[in-house]
C-alpha positions in Angstrom: 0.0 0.0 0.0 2.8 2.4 0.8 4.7 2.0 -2.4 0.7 2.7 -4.4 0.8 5.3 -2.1 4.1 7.1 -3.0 4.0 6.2 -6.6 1.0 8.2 -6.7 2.5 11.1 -5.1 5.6 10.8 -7.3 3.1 10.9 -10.2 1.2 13.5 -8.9 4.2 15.5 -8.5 5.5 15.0 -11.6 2.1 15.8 -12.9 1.9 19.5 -11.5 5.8 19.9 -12.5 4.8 18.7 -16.0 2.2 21.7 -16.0 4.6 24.6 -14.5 7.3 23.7 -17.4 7.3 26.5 -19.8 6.9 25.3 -23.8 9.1 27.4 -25.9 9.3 27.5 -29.5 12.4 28.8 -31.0 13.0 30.5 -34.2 16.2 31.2 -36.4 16.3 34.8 -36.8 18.8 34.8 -39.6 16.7 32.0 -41.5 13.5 34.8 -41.0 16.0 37.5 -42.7 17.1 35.1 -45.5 14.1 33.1 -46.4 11.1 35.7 -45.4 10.0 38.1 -48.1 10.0 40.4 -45.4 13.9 40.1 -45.5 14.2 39.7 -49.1 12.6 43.2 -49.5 14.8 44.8 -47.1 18.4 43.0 -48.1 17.3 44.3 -51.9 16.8 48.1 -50.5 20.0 47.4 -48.6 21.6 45.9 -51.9 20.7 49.2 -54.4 21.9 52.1 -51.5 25.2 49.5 -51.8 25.3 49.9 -55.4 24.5 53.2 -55.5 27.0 54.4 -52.9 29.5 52.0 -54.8 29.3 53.8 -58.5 29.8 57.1 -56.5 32.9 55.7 -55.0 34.4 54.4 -58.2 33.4 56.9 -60.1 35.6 59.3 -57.5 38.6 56.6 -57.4 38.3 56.7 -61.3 38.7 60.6 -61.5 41.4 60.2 -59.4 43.4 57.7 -61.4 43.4 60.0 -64.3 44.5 63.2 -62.6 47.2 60.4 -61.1 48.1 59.6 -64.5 48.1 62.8 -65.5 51.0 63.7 -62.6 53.2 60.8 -63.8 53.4 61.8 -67.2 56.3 64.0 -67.3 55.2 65.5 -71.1 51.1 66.3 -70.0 52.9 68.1 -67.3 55.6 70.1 -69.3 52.9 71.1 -71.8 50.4 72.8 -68.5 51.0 76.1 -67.7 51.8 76.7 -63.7 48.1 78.2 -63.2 46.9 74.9 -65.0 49.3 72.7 -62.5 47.8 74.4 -59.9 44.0 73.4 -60.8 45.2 70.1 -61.8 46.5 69.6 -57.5 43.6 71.5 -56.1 41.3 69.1 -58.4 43.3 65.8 -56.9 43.2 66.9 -53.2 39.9 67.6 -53.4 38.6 64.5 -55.0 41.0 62.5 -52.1 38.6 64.7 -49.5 36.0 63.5 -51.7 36.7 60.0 -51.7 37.6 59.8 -47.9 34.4 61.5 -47.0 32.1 59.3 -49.3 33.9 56.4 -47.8 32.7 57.5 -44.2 29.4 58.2 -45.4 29.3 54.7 -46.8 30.1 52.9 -44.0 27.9 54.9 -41.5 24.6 54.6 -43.9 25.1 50.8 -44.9 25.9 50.3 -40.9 22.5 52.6 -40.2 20.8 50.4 -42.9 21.5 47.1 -41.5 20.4 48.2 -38.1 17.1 49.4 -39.3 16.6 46.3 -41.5 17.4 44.7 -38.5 14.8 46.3 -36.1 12.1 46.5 -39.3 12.6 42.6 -39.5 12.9 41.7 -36.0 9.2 43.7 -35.2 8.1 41.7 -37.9 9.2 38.3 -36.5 7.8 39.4 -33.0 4.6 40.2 -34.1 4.5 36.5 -36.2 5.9 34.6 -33.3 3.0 35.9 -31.4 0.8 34.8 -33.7 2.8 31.2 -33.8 2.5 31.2 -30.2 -0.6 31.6 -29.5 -1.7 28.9 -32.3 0.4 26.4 -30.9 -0.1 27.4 -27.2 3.8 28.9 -26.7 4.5 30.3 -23.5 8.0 31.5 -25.2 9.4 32.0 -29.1 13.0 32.4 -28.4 15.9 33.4 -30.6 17.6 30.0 -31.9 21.1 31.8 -31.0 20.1 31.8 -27.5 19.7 27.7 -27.3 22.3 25.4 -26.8 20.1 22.4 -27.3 16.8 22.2 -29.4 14.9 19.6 -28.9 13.4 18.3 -32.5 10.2 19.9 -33.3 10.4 23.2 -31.2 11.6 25.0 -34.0 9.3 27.4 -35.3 11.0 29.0 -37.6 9.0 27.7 -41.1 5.7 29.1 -39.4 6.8 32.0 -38.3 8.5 32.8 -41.9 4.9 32.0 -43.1 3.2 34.2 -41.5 6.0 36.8 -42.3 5.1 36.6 -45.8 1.3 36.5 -45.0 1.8 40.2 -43.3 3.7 41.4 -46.0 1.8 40.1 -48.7 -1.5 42.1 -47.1 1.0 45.2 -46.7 1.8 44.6 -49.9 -1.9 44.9 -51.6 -2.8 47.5 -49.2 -0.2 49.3 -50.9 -0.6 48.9 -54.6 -4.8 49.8 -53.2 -3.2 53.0 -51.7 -1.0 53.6 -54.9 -4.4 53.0 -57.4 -6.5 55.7 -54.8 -4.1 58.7 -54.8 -2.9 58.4 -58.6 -3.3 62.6 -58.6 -1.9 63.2 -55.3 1.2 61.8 -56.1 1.1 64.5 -60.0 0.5 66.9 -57.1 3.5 66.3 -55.4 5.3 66.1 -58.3 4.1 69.3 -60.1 
């Protein structure tokens, strides 16, 4: 009788442990970046100020190969008069300002970009694992980066990238809806 007796309690013990234990999901952020079109979207707006800060850059470093070549050509330089020499310097060290300036600029908005594609895409995985968790009775979504172990089937990360692309799909419609209302507004603007 004593051994029914503590099984039992064992059991019941377990029982109310078993309901106090936490479930937690976990999601791979850098999957919901890579995979979501969510994160597609924002890596391609990230990908054209790239580009576009690039040209500027190269186009800069081009000039100032030429005005290089220029200096190293002992004839171009004998057929300039002094005032011409002169320009041709000021025009160099100014386009080396140039370059070293854009440089800075490029590294402080791509490093400003990534933070805000960061914070844009990690609202948008919040508000999803939310969703996730309350479907699937979650008490936690956590970031896979802070998990040493998963156990198999905690991972979250394929419905929460769903619903990602649900949210922006809507926000996406609601959009072009927007766009198709205020066709004059935006000639205002313009004009």
């Amino acid at each position: 009788m004593r051994k029914f007796f503590f099984s039992a309690v064992i059991l019941g013990a377990c029982a109310l442990c078993a309901e106090e234990i936490p479930l937690i999901g976990v999601v791979n952020f850098a999957t919901c970046i890579t995979e979501s079109k969510a994160g597609k979207k924002e890596q391609e707006n990230m990908e054209s100020m790239r580009q576009q800060m690039t040209v500027l850059v190269e186009d800069t470093e081009k000039e100032l190969r030429e005005i290089s070549a220029k200096f190293e050509d002992p004839e171009y330089l004998d057929s300039l008069s002094p005032k011409a020499e002169e320009e041709l310097k000021n025009r160099f060290h100014a386009l080396q300002e140039d370059l070293g300036r854009y440089q800075n600029q490029f590294y402080q908005v791509l490093n400003q970009a990534n933070y805000q594609m960061i914070q844009k895409v990690s609202n948008t995985v919040a508000k999803a694992a939310e969703i996730i968790a309350t479907q699937n009775a979650l008490d936690y979504v956590m970031n896979k980066d802070a998990c040493f172990y998963i156990r198999p089937g905690l991972d979250v990360t394929e419905s929460i990238i769903s619903e990602m692309d649900k949210k922006f799909d809507l926000d996406q419609k609601a959009q072009k809806l927007t766009d198709l209302n205020e066709p004059g507004q935006t000639l205002e603007k313009a004009g």
